[in-house]
VOPAGU-2260 file (C-alpha; in pm, 1 decimal, decimal comma):
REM VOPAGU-2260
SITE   aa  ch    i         X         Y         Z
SITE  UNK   A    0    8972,4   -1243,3   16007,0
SITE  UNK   A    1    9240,0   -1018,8   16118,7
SITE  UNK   A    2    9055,0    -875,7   16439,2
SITE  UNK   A    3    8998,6   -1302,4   16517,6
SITE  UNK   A    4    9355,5   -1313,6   16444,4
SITE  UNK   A    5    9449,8   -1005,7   16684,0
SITE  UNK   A    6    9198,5   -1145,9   16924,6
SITE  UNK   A    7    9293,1   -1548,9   16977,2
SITE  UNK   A    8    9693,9   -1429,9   16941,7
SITE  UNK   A    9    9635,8   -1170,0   17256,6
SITE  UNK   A   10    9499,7   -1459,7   17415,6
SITE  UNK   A   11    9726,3   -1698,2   17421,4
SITE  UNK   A   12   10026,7   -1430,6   17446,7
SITE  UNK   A   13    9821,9   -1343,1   17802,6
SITE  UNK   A   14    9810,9   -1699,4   17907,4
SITE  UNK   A   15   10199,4   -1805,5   17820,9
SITE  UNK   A   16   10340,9   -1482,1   17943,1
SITE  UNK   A   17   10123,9   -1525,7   18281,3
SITE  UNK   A   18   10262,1   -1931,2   18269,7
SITE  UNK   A   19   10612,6   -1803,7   18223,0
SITE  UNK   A   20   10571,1   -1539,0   18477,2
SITE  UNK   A   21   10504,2   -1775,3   18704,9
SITE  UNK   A   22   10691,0   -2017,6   18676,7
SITE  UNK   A   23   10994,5   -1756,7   18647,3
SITE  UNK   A   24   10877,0   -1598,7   19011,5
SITE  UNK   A   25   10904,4   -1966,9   19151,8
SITE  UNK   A   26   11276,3   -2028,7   19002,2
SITE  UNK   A   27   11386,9   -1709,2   19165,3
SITE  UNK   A   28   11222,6   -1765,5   19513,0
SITE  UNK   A   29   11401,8   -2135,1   19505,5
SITE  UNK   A   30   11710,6   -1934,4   19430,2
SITE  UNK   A   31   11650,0   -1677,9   19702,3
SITE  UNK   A   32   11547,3   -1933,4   19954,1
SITE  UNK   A   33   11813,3   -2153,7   19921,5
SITE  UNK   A   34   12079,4   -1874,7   19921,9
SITE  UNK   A   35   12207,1   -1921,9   19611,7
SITE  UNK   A   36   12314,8   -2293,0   19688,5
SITE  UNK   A   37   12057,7   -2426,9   19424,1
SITE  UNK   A   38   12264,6   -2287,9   19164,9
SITE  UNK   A   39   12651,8   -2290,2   19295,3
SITE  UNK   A   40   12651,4   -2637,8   19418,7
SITE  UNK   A   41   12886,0   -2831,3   19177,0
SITE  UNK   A   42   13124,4   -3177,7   19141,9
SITE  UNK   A   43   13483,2   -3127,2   19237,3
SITE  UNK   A   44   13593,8   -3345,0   18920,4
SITE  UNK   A   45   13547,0   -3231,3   18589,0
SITE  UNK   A   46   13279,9   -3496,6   18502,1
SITE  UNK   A   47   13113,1   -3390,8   18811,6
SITE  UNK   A   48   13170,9   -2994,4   18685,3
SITE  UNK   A   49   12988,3   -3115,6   18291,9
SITE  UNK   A   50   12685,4   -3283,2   18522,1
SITE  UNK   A   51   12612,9   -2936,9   18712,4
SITE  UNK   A   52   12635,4   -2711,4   18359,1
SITE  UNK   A   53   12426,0   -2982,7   18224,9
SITE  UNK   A   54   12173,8   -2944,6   18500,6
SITE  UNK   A   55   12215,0   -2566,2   18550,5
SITE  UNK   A   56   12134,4   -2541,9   18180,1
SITE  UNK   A   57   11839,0   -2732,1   18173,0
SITE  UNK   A   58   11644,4   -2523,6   18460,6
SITE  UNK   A   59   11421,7   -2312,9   18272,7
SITE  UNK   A   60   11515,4   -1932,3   18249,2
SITE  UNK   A   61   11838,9   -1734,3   18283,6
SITE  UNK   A   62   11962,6   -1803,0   18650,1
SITE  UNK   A   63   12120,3   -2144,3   18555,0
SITE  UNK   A   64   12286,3   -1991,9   18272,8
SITE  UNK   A   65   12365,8   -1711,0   18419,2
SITE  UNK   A   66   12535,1   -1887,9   18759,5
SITE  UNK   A   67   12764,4   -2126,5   18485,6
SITE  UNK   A   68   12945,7   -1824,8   18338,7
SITE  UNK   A   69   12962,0   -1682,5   18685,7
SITE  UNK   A   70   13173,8   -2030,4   18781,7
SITE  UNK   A   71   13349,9   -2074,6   18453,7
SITE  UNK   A   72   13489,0   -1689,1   18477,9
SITE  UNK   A   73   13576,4   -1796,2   18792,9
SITE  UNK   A   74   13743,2   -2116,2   18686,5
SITE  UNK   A   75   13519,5   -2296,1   18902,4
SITE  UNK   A   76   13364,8   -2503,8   18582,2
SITE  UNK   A   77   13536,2   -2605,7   18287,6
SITE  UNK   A   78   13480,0   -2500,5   17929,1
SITE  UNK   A   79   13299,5   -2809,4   17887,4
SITE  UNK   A   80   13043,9   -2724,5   18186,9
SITE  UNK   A   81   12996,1   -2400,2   18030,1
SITE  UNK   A   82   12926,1   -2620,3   17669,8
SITE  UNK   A   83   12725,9   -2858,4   17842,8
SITE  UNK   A   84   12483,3   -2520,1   17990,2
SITE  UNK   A   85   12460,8   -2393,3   17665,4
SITE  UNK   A   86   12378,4   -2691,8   17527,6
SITE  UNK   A   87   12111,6   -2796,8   17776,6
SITE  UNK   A   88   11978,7   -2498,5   17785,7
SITE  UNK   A   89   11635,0   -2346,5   17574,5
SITE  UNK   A   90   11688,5   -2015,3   17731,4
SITE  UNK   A   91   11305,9   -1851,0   17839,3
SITE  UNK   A   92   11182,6   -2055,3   17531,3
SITE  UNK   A   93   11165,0   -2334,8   17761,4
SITE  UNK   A   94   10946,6   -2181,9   18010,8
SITE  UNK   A   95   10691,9   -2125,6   17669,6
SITE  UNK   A   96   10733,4   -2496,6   17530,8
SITE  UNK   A   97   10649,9   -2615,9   17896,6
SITE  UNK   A   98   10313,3   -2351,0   17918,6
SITE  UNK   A   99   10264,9   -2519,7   17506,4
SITE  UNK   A  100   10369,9   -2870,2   17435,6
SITE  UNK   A  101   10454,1   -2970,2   17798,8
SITE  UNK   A  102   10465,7   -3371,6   17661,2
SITE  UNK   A  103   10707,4   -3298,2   17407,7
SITE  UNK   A  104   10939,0   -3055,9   17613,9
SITE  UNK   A  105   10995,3   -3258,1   17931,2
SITE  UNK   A  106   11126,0   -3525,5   17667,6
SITE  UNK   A  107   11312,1   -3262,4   17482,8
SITE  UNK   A  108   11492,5   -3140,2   17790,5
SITE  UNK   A  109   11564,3   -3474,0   17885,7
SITE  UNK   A  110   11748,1   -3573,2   17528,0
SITE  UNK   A  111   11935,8   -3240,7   17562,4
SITE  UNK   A  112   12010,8   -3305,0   17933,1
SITE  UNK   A  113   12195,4   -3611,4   17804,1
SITE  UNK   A  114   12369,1   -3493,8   17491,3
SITE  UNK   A  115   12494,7   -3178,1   17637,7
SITE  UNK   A  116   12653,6   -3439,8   17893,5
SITE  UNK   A  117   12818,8   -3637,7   17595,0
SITE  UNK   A  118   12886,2   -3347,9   17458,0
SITE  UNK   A  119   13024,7   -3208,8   17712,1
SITE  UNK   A  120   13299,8   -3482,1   17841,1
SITE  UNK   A  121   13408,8   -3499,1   17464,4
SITE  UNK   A  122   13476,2   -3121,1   17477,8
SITE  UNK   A  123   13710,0   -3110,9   17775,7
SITE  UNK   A  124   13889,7   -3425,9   17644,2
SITE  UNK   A  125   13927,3   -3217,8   17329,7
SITE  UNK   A  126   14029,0   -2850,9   17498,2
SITE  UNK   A  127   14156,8   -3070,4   17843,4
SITE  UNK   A  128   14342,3   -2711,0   17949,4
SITE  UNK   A  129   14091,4   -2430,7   18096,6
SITE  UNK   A  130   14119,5   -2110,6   17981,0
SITE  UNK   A  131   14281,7   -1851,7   18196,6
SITE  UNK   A  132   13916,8   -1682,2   18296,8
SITE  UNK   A  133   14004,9   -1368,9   18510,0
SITE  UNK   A  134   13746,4   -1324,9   18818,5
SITE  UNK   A  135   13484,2   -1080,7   18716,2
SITE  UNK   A  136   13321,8    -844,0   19035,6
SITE  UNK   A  137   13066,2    -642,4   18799,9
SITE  UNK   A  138   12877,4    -933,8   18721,2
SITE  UNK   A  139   12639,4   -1110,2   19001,3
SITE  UNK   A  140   12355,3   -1321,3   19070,6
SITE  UNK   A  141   12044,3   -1307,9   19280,8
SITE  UNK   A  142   12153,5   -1513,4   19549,2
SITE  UNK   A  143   12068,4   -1401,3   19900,5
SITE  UNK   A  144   12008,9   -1052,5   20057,3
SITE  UNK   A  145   12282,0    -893,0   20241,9
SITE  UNK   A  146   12143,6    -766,0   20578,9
SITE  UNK   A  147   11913,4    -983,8   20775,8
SITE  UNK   A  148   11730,7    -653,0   20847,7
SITE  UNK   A  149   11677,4    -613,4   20480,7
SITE  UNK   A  150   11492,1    -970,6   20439,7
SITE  UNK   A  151   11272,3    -866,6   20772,4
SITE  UNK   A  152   11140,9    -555,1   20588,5
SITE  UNK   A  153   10794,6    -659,3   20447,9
SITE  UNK   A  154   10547,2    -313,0   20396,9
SITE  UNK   A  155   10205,4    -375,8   20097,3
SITE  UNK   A  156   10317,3     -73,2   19863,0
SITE  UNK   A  157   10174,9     -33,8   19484,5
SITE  UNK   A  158   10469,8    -289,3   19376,6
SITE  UNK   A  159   10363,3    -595,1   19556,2
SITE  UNK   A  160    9978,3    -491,4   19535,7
SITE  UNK   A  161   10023,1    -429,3   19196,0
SITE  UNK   A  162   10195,0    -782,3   19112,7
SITE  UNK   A  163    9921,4    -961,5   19378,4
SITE  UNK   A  164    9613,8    -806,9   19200,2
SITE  UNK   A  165    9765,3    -923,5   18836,2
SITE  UNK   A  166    9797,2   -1286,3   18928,5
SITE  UNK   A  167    9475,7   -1296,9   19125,7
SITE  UNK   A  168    9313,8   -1204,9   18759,9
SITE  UNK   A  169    9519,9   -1463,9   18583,1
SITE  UNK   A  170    9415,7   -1731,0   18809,7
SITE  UNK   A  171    9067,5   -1639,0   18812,1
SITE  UNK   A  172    9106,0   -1641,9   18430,6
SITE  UNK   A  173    9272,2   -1957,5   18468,0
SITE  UNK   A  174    9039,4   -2149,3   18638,9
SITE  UNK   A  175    8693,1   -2013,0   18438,0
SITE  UNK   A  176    8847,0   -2113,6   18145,0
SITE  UNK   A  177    8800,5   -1783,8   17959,2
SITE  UNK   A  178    9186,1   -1802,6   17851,2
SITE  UNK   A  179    9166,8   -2021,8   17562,8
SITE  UNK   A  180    9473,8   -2270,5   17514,3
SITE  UNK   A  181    9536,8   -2488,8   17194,5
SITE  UNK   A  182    9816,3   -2738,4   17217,5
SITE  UNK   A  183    9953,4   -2818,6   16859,6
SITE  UNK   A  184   10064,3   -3155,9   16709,6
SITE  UNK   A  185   10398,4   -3215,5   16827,7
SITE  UNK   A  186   10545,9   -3529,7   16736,2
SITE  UNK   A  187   10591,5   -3678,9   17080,7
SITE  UNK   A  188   10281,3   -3823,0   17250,8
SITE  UNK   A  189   10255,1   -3718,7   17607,3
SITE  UNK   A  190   10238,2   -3995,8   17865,0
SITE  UNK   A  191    9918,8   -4161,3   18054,0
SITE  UNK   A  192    9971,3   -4252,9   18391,6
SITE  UNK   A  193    9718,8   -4469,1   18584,5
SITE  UNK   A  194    9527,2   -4398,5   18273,8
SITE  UNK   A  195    9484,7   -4012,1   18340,3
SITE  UNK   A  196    9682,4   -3779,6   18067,5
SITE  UNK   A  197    9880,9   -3586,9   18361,4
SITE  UNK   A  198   10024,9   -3334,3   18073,0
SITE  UNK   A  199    9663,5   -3226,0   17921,7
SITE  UNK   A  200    9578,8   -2894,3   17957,9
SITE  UNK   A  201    9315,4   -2916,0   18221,2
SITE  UNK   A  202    9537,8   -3086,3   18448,7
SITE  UNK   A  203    9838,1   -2828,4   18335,3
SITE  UNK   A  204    9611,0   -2540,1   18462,0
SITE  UNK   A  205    9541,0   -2706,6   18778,5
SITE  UNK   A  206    9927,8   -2720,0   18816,8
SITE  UNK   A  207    9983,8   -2375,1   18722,3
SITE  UNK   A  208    9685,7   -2287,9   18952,8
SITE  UNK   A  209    9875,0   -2393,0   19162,5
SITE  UNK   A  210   10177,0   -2272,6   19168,4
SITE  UNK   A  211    9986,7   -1931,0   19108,6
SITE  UNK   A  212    9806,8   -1935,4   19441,0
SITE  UNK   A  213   10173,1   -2057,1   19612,4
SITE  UNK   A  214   10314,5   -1745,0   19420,6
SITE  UNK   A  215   10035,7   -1454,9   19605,5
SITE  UNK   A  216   10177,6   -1642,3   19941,3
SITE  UNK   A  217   10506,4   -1584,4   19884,8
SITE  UNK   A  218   10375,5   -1174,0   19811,7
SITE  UNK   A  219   10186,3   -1201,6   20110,0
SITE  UNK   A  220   10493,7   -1329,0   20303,8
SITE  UNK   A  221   10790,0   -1200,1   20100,4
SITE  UNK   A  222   11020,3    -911,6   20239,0
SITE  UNK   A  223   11045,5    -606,3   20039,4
SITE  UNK   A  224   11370,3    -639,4   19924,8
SITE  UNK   A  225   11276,5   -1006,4   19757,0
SITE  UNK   A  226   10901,2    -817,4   19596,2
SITE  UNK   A  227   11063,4    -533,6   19469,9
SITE  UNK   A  228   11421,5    -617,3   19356,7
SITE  UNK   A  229   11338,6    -989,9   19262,5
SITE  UNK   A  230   11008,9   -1023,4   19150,6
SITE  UNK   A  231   10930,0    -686,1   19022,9
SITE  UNK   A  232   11255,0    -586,7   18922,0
SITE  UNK   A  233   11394,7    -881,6   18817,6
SITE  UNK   A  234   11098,8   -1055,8   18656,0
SITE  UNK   A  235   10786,0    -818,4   18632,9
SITE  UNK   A  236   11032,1    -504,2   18445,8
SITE  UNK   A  237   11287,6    -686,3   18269,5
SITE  UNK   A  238   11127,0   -1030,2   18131,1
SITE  UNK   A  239   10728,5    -993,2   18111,7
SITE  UNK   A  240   10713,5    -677,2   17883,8
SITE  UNK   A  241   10987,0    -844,5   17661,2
SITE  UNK   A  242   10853,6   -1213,9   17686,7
SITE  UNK   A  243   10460,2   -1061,5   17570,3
SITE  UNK   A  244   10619,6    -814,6   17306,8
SITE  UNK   A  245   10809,2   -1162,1   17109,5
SITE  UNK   A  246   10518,5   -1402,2   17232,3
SITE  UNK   A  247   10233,8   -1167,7   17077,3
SITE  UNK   A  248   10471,4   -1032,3   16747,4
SITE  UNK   A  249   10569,7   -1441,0   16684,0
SITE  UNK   A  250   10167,5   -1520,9   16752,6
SITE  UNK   A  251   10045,5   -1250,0   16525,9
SITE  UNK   A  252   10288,7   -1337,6   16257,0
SITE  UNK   A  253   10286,3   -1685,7   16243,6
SITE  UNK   A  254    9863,7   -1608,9   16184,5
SITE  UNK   A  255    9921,5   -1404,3   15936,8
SITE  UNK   A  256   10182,5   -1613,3   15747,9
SITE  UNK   A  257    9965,4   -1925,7   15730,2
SITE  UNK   A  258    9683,4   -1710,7   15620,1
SITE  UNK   A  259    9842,0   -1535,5   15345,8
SITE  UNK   A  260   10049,9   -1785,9   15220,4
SITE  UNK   A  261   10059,5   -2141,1   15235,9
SITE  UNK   A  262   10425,1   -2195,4   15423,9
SITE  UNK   A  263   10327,5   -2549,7   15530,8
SITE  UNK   A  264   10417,0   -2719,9   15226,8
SITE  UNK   A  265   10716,9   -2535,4   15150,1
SITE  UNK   A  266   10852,1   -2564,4   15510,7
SITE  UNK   A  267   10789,9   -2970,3   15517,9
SITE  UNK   A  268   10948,7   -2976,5   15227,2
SITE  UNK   A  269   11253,5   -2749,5   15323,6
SITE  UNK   A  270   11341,8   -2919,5   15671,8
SITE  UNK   A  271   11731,0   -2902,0   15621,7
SITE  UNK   A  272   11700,1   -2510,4   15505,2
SITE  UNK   A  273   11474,6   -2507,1   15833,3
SITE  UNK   A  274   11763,1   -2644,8   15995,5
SITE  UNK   A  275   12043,5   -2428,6   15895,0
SITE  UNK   A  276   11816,8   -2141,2   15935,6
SITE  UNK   A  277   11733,5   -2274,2   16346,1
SITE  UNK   A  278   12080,0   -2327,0   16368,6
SITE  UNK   A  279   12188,5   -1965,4   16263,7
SITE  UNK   A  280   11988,4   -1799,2   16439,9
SITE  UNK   A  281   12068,3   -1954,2   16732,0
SITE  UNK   A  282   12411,2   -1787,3   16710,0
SITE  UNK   A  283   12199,5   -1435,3   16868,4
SITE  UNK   A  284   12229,5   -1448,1   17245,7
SITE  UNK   A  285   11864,0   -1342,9   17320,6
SITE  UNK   A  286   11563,7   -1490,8   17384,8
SITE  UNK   A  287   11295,3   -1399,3   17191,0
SITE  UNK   A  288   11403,8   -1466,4   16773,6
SITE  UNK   A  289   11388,8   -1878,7   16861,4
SITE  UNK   A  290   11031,5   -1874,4   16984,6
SITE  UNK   A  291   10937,8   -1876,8   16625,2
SITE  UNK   A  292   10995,6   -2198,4   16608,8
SITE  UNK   A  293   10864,7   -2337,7   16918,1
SITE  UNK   A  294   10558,8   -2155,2   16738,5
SITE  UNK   A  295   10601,1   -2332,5   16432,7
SITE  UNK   A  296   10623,2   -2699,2   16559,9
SITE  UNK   A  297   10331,4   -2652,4   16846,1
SITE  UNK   A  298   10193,1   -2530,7   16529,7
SITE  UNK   A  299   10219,2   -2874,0   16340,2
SITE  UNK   A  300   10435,9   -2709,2   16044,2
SITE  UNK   A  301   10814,9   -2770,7   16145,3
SITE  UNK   A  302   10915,0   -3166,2   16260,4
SITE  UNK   A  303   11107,8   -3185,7   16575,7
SITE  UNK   A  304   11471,1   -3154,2   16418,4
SITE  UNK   A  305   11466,6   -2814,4   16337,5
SITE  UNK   A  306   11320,8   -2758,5   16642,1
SITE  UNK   A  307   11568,5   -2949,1   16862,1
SITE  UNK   A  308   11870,0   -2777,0   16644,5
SITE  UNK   A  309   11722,9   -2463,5   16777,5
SITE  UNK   A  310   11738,3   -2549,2   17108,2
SITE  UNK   A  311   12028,4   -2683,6   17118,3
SITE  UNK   A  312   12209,2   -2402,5   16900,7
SITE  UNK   A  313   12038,7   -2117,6   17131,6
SITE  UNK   A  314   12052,0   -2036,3   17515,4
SITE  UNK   A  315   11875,5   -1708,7   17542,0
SITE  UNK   A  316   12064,0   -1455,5   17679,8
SITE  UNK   A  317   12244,3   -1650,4   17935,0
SITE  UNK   A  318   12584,0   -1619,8   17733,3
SITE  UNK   A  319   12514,8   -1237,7   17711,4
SITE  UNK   A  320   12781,1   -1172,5   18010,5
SITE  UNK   A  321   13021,8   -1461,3   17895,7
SITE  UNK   A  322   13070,2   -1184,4   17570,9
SITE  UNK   A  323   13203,2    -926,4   17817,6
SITE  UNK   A  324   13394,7   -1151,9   17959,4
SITE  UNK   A  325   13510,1   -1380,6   17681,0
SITE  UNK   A  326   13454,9   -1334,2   17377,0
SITE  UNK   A  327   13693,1   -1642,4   17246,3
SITE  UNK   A  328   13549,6   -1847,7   17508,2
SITE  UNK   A  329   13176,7   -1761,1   17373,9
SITE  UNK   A  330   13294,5   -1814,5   16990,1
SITE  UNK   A  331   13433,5   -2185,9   17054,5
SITE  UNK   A  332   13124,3   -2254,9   17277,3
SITE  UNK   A  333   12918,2   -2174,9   16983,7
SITE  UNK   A  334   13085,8   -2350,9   16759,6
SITE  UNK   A  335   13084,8   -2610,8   16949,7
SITE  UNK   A  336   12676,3   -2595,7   16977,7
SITE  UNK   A  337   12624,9   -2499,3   16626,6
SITE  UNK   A  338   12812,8   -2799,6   16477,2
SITE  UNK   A  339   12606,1   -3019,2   16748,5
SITE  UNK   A  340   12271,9   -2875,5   16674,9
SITE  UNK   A  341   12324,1   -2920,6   16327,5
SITE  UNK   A  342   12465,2   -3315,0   16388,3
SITE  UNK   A  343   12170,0   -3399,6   16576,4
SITE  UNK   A  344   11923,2   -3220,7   16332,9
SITE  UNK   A  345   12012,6   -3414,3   16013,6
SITE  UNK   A  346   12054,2   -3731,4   16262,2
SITE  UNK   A  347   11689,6   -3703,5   16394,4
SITE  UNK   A  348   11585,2   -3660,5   15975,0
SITE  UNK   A  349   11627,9   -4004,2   15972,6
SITE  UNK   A  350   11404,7   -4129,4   16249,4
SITE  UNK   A  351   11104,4   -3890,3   16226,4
């Protein structure tokens, strides 16, 4: 039992960590290629300022996240953008609901596109004066490379070979099949259009197929600088190893849980101790504690409240440099989200 255990969790931590991998890889080419403009691009007014911290916040991954507290210390976006981000925002987590319950997240990202907009507006009527940010020069995004010279430079060492030869096996594994992928009973059906399911998973791995083959041309094509300091650096070293370790530990924990003890009844049964306890934890700016319980619900045990105050409550690590630079700032946001996550949890008790 435990070596099936060991066995299906490795699985599926391979498969979601290769989907997020992906995916991630694609968000920071966009960001490359448009030279940073993706992300910096924002309303003059402040309702125009909430809608680009809504939608910065709701782009899967850190850069979004990380570009609002680059504008807000700035004073570029108001402390109700910066809200609205961290609000709209499911840190990496959303890159692994998308690879899991891709129905139920594009409608989850929606609703929290829409109250961190609300919730947003309401914010800077309430705090209508911006905080005196100072302008920050240790803290910067991937935008675009600095010498034209430097984006020309394109040489096949072990980095990019390395990286090439690694998705080539996940989208042969892909494609065969021999990655095994359950989806779990989330409580939002995913749509039918022109009678095909367009989220099932056979036509989510032709996507991600996809997007993998699109990924080897841009390391066929990409200059060194954008392999090794973007894609490696960036998202091979500093996400994958941590996105696996949590994926796998969550997986393999989870199993044993629900094998050892029978959690299901006593978590349906606890859904506003679920709640604080998504909620609370959401307080830690890091990804990884909150994928619990996008495990959980993919999982069938946890309703969507507690997991929609988790999302809303968390933002990965994206507030991780708004603590160096704020630390009032990130207390008031949080409080802010907290109260919010744990409004709209009890709220959605009633409907589901």
């Amino acid at each position: 039992m435990i070596l099936h255990l060991l066995e299906e969790s490795l699985l599926n931590a391979i498969l979601i960590t290769g989907l997020v991998t992906i995916m991630m890889m694609m968000i920071e080419s966009l960001n490359i290629e448009s030279k940073g403009r993706f992300f910096s691009s924002m309303g003059q007014s402040r309702v125009g300022g909430v809608l680009v911290g809504a939608f910065l916040g709701v782009i899967p991954g850190c850069l979004g996240g990380f570009a609002t507290v680059s504008l807000y210390t700035h004073n570029l976006l108001s402390f109700g953008a910066l809200v609205a981000m961290m609000i709209a925002s499911a840190g990496d987590e959303a890159f692994v609901m998308l690879a899991t319950i891709p129905g139920d997240a594009l409608w989850i990202f929606a609703l929290l596109f829409g109250i961190s907009i609300v919730t947003g507006l309401l914010t800077d009527l309430i705090f209508k004066k911006k905080d005196n940010m100072r302008c920050t020069d240790d803290y910067s995004i991937h935008t675009e490379d600095e010498s034209a010279d430097v984006r020309k430079e394109r040489h096949f060492g072990w980095k990019r070979v390395v990286m090439f030869v690694g998705i080539l096996l996940f989208l042969a594994a892909l494609v065969t099949g021999h990655l095994e992928h359950e989806h779990g009973g989330g409580e939002i059906h995913e749509e039918l259009v022109g009678g095909i399911n367009l989220l099932s998973e056979d036509w989510m791995n032709i996507m991600f197929a996809i997007l993998s083959i699109l990924v080897l041309v841009l390391l066929v094509c990409g200059s060194d600088h954008f392999v090794n300091e973007h894609l490696w650096h960036h998202v091979v070293v500093k996400h994958l190893p941590t996105i696996f370790a949590w994926t796998f530990g969550v997986l393999v924990g989870v199993g044993l849980l629900l094998n050892c003890f029978d959690i299901s009844s006593w978590i349906s049964e606890n859904t506003v101790l679920m709640i604080l306890l998504a909620t609370a934890i959401g307080i830690i700016p890091e990804s990884g504690p909150h994928l619990i319980f996008v495990t959980l619900y993919a999982s069938g045990i946890v309703p969507l409240p507690v997991l929609l105050a988790s999302c809303i409550s968390q933002d990965g690590h994206a507030s991780l440099p708004l603590i160096a630079e704020s630390k009032k700032s990130f207390l008031k946001a949080k409080l802010v989200n907290c109260t919010v996550a744990l409004a709209v949890g009890f709220t959605a008790m009633l409907f589901v």
